[in-house]
C-alpha positions in Angstrom: 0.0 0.0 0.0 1.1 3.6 -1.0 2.1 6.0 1.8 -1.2 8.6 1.6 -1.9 11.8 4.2 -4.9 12.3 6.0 -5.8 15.0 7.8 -4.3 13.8 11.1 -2.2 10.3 10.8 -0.3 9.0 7.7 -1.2 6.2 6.6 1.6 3.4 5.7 1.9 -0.3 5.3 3.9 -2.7 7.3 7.4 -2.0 5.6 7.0 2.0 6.3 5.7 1.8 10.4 8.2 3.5 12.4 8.8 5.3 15.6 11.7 7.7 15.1 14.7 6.7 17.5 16.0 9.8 18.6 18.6 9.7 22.1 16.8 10.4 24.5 19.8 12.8 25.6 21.2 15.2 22.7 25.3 16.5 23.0 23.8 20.0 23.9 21.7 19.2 26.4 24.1 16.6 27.8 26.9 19.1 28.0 24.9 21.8 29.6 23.8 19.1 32.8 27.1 17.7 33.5 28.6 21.5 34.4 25.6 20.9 36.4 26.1 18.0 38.2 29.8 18.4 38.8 28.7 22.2 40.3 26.3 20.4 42.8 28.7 16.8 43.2 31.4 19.6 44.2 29.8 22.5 45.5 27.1 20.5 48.2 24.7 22.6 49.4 25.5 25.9 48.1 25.4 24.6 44.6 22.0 23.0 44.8 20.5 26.4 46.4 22.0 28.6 43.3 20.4 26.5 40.5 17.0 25.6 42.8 16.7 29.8 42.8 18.0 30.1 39.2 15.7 27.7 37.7 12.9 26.0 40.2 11.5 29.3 41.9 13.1 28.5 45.2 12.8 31.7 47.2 15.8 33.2 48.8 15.6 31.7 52.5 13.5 28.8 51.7 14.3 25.7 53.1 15.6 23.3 50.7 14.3 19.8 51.8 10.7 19.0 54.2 10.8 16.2 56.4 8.0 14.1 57.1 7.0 16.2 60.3 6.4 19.2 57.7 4.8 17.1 55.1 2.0 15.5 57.4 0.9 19.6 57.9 1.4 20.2 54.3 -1.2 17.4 53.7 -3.5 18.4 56.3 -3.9 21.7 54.0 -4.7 20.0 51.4 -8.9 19.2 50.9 -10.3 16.0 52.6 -11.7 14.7 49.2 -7.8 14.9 47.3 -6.2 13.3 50.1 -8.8 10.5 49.4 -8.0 10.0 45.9 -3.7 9.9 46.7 -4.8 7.1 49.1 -6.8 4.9 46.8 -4.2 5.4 44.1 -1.7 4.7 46.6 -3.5 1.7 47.5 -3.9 0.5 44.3 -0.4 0.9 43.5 0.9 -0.7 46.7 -1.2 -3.9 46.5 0.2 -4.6 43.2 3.7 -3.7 43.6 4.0 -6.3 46.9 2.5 -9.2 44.8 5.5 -7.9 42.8 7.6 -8.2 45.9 6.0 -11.5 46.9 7.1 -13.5 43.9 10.4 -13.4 44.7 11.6 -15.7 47.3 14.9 -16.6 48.6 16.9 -19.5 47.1 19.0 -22.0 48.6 20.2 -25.1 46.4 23.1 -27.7 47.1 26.4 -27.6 45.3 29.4 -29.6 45.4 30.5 -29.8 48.8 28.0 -26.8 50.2 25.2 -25.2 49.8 24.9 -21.6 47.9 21.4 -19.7 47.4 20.4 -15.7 47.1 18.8 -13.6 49.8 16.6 -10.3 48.0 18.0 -7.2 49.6 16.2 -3.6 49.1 18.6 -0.7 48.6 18.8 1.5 51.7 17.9 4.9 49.9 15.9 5.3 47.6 15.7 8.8 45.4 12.2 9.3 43.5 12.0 12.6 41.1 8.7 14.1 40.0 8.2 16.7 37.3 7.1 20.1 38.4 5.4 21.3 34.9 2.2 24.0 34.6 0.5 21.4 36.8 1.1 19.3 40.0 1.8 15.7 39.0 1.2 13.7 41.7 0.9 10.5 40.1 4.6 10.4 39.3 4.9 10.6 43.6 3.2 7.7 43.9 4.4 5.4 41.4 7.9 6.2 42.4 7.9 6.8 46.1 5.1 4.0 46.7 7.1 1.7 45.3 10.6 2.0 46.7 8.7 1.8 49.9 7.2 -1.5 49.6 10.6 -2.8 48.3 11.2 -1.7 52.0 14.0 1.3 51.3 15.1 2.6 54.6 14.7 6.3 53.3 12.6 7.5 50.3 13.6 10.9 48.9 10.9 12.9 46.5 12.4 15.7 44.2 10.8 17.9 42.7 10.5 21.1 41.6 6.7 22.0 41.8 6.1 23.5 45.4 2.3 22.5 45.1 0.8 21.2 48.1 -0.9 18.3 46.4 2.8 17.2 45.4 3.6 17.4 49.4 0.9 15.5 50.4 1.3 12.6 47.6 5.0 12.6 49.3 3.3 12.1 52.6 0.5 9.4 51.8 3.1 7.5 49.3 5.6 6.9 52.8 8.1 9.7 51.8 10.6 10.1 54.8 11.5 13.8 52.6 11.1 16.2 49.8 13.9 18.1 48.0 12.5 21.3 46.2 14.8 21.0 43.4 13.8 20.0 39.7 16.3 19.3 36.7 19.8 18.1 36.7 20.5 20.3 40.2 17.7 17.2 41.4 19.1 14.0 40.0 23.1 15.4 41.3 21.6 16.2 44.7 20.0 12.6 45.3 23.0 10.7 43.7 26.0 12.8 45.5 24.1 13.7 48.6 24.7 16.9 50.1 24.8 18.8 53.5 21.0 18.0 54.6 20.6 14.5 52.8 22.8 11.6 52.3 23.1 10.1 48.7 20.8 7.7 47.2 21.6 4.5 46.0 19.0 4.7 43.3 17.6 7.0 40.9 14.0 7.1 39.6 11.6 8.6 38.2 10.5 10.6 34.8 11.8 14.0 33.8 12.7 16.9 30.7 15.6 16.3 28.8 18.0 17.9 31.6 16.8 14.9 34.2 17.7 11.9 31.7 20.9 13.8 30.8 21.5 14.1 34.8 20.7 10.5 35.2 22.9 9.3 32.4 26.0 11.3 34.2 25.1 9.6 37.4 24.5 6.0 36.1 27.2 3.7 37.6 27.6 5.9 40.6 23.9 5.2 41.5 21.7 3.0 40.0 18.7 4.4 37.3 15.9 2.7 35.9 16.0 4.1 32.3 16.9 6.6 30.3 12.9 7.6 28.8 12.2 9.9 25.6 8.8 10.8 24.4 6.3 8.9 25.3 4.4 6.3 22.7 1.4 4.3 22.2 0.8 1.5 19.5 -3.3 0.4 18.9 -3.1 -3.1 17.7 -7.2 -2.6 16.2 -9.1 -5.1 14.1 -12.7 -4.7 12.6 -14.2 -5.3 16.2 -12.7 -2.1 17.8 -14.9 1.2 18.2 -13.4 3.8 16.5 -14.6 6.2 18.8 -12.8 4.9 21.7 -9.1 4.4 19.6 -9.3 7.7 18.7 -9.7 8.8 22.3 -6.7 6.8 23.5 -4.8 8.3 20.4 -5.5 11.7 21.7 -4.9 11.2 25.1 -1.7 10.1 24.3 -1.2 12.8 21.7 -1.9 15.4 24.5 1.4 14.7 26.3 3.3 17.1 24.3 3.9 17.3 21.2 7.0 15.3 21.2 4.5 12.2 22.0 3.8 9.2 19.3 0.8 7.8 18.7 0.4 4.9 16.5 -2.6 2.8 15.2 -2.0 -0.8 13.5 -4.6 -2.4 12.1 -5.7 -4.7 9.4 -8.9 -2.9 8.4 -8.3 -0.2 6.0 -12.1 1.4 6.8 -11.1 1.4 10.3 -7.9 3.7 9.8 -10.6 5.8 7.8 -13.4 5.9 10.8 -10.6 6.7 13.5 -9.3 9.5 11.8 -12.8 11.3 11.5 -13.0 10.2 14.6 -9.8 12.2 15.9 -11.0 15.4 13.8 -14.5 15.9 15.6 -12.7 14.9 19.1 -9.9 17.6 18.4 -12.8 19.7 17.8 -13.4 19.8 21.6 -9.9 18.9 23.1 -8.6 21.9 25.1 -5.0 20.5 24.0 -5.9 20.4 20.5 -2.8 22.2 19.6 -0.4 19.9 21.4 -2.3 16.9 20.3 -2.1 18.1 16.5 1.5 17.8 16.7 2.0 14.8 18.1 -0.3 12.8 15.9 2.3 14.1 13.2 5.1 11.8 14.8 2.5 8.9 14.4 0.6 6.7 11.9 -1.7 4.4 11.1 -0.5 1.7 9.7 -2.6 -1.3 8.0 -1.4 -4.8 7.5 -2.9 -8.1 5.3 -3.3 -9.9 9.1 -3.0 -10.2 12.8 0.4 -11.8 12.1 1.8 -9.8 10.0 0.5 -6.9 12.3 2.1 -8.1 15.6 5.2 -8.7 13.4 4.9 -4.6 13.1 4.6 -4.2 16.9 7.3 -6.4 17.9 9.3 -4.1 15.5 8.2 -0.9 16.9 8.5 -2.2 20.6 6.5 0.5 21.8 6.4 1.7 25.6 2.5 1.7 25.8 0.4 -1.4 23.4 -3.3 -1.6 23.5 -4.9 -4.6 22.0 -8.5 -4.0 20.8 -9.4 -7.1 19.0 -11.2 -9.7 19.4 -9.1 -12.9 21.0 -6.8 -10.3 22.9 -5.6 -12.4 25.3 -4.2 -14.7 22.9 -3.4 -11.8 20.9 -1.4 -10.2 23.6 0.6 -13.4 24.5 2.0 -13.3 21.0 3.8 -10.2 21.3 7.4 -10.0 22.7 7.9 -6.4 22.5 6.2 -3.6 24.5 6.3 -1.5 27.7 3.5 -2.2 29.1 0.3 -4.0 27.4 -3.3 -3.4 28.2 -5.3 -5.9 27.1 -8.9 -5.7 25.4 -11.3 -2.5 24.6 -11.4 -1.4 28.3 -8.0 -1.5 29.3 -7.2 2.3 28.3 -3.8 3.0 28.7 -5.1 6.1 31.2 -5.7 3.6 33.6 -2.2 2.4 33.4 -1.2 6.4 34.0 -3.1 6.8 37.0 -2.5 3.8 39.3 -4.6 0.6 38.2 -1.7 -1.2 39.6 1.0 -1.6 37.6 3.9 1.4 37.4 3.5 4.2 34.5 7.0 4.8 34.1 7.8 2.5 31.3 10.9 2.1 28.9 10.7 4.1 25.5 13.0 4.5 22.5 12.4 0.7 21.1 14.3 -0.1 24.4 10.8 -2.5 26.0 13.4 -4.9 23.7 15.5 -5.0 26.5 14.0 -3.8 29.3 11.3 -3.0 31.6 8.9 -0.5 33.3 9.6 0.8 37.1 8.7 -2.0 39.7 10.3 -3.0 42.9 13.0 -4.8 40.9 15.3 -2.1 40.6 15.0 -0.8 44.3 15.8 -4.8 45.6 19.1 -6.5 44.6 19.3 -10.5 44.6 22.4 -11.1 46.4 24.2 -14.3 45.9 26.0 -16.4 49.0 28.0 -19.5 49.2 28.6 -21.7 51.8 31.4 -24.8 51.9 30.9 -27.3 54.6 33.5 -29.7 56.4 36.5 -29.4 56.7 38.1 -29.4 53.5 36.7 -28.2 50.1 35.5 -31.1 48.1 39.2 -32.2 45.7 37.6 -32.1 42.7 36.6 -28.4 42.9 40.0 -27.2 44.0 41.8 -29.1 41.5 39.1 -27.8 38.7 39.5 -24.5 40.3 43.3 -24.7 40.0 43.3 -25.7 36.3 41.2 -22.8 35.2 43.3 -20.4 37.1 46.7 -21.4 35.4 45.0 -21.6 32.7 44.3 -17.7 32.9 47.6 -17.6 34.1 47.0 -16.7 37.9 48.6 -18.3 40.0 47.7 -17.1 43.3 44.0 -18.1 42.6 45.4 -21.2 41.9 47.3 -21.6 45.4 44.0 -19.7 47.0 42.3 -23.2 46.4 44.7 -25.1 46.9 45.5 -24.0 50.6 42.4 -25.5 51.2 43.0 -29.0 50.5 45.5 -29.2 53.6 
C-alpha cells in the first residue's frame, strides 16, 4: 500500500511503520547538565540552592528539603476529598507492587560440597524525582515513592521542583521520609551525590525533561537508574471489532502529552484507519490540547497490515512503551507479542488507567528499548544477592583441582594456590 496523508495520521503499510529513534539525551543538552552536576557533586549545598533559585523558583531563604513532620501539615492543607483520591491510588499501586515483591523468594540449592542460594536485599535509599510542569503531577509521587517503599527502602527521597501542596501531600500518603525542592539536573546530582541535609541515594527514579535523563545518564554507575525515557508512545493493535470512537480517544490522550509524544494505530482494516481519523478530527474539535495533540499525531501513523500476524510482526518491530490490543481474542493476541512496555489488554484497558495507578507502574521504557527492558517495579529498588557456603573441613578435591586448572590456565597463580591451601 502507498504511503497517503490524512488530515491527522499518515497512513503506511507494514514495511514503512516506524517510531523515530531519537537519544533520548542530545550533546547539547548533555553538556549543559554535567557542568551541572559536577557544580552540585562539588559544590554541596550551596550549589544545589544557586540552580534551585535560578531555575525551580526556590525563594531566597526557603528551606531546601521538608521532612516528614512538615509534610503531614502540608497534607493536612490539602482538601479531605484529594487526600482520598492519593490514598486509593496509593492503595492501588501498593497492593500490586508487593504481589510484585511477593514472587520473589529466597533460594537456597546444594552444590558440590555446600550449599549456595540468594537472599533479595532492598537498597537503603531510595531517590524518586517528579516533574514540576504547569501542573502538579502527583501520580509520578506515587508510582515512584510507593514503590521503593514497599521494596522496603530505609529512606525514600521525593524531588521535585513544583512546590504545590498536592505534590507534598502525595510525598506524605506514598511513605516519603523527605522532599527536595529541586527540579532538573540540580535534582538528579543532589539525590546521587548527597549533600549537607541528605545523604546520597543508592538509586535514581523517576520521569523528567531532557535535563533529568541527561543528569541521570551522568550519574548512572555511581547510583543505580531505571532508564533513560524519551517521548512517550502508544501503538493500537485494532481489528474490525474495535470502536473507533474509543481508539481515537486513546490516540489523543496520548497525543496530549506534548507534542513530542507518538501515537500509532495498527490495524488490518483499511475502513477502520478511515473511521478513527474522522473520529480524531471531531474529538480535536473539543480537546482543550488540541494544539499539542495536532502535533503529536504528526510523529505517528496508522499503519494497515494483510493480518494479525503480520501486524504483531509490526509491533514487535516498533517495541513500543504503551500497546493496547482491541481485537477480538486479545488475550491470545497479547501473549503473542514480545515487544512492549507495558500491554493493556482488550477494549477497556485504556492505557489512562495504566497512567493513574490501576496497579502496575507508569514509568515505562521508550526509545524501542521494551526490547531489552522494563517498566519501574520494585526490581530495581531490591538486589538479589548471591552467598555460598562450603561445609566440612576441606573443600571437596575435585573443585580445587578444577578451580586450580582454570586459574593457570588464565595464568594466575595465586588463585590457583588460594584453592589449593584449602586441601591441607
Amino acid at each position: 500500500m502507498n504511503q497517503t496523508e490524512t488530515r491527522n495520521l499518515r497512513v503506511v503499510g507494514p514495511g514503512d511503520a516506524s517510531i523515530e529513534r531519537r537519544d533520548p539525551v542530545d550533546q547539547q543538552t548533555l553538556a549543559s547538565a554535567s557542568e551541572i552536576v559536577e557544580a552540585v557533586r562539588s559544590g554541596g549545598t550551596a550549589a544545589l540552592r544557586r540552580y534551585a533559585e535560578r531555575f525551580d523558583g526556590l525563594e531566597p531563604g526557603q528551606a531546601l528539603v521538608k521532612n516528614r513532620i512538615e509534610l503531614e501539615r502540608c497534607a493536612q492543607d490539602v482538601d479531605a476529598p484529594v487526600i482520598g483520591l492519593l490514598q486509593r491510588t496509593a492503595g492501588r499501586i501498593e497492593a500490586f507492587a508487593s504481589e510484585q515483591r511477593d514472587s520473589l523468594r529466597a533460594l537456597e540449592v546444594e552444590i558440590e560440597g555446600g550449599r549456595a542460594g540468594h537472599t533479595i536485599e532492598p537498597v537503603a535509599r531510595a531517590g524518586c524525582y517528579a516533574p514540576g510542569g504547569r501542573y502538579p503531577l502527583p501520580s509520578s509521587v506515587l508510582m515512584t515513592a510507593v514503590t521503593a517503599r514497599v521494596a522496603g527502602c530505609e529512606a525514600v527521597v521525593v524531588a521535585t521542583p513544583s512546590d504545590d501542596p498536592v505534590m507534598d501531600a502525595a510525598a506524605y500518603v506514598a511513605g516519603a521520609d523527605y522532599v527536595l525542592r529541586a527540579g532538573g539536573a540540580q535534582a538528579i546530582a543532589a539525590m546521587a551525590y548527597g549533600f549537607e541535609e541528605l545523604g546520597a541515594c543508592d538509586v535514581v527514579v523517576g520521569p523528567g525533561n531532557a535535563y533529568v535523563t541527561a543528569a541521570k545518564k551522568l550519574v548512572a554507575g555511581t547510583v543505580g537508574i531505571d532508564m533513560l525515557a524519551g517521548p512517550s508512545e502508544l501503538v493500537v493493535l485494532a481489528d474490525a471489532s474495535a470502536d473507533p470512537a474509543v481508539v481515537a480517544s486513546d490516540l489523543l490522550a496520548q497525543a496530549e502529552h506534548d507534542p513530542m509524544a507518538v501515537p500509532v494505530l495498527v490495524t488490518t482494516e483499511e475502513g477502520l484507519a478511515a473511521d478513527v481519523e474522522t473520529e480524531i478530527e471531531r474529538q480535536l474539535d473539543t480537546l482543550p490540547t488540541a494544539g499539542t495533540a495536532r502535533a503529536a499525531l504528526a510523529n505517528g501513523c496508522a499503519c494497515v497490515c494483510d493480518s494479525i500476524a503480520e501486524a504483531i510482526e509490526v509491533v514487535d518491530r516498533l517495541a513500543p512503551e504503551h500497546l493496547e490490543i482491541i481485537t477480538l481474542h486479545a488475550v491470545d493476541v497479547a501473549a503473542r507479542v514480545r515487544n512492549a512496555g507495558g500491554v493493556f489488554i482488550g477494549a477497556q484497558s485504556a492505557e489512562v488507567f495504566g497512567d493513574y495507578g490501576l496497579g502496575p507502574n507508569h514509568t515505562l521504557p521508550t526509545g524501542g528499548t521494551s526490547r531489552h527492558s522494563a517498566g519501574l517495579s520494585v526490581f530495581h529498588f531490591l538486589r538479589p544477592r548471591t552467598w555460598m557456603r562450603l561445609d566440612g573441613r576441606r573443600a571437596p578435591e575435585s573443585a580445587i583441582a578444577d578451580v586450580a586448572a582454570l586459574a593457570r590456565l588464565e595464568r594466575l597463580e595465586a588463585h590457583a594456590r588460594a584453592a589449593e591451601i584449602r586441601a591441607r
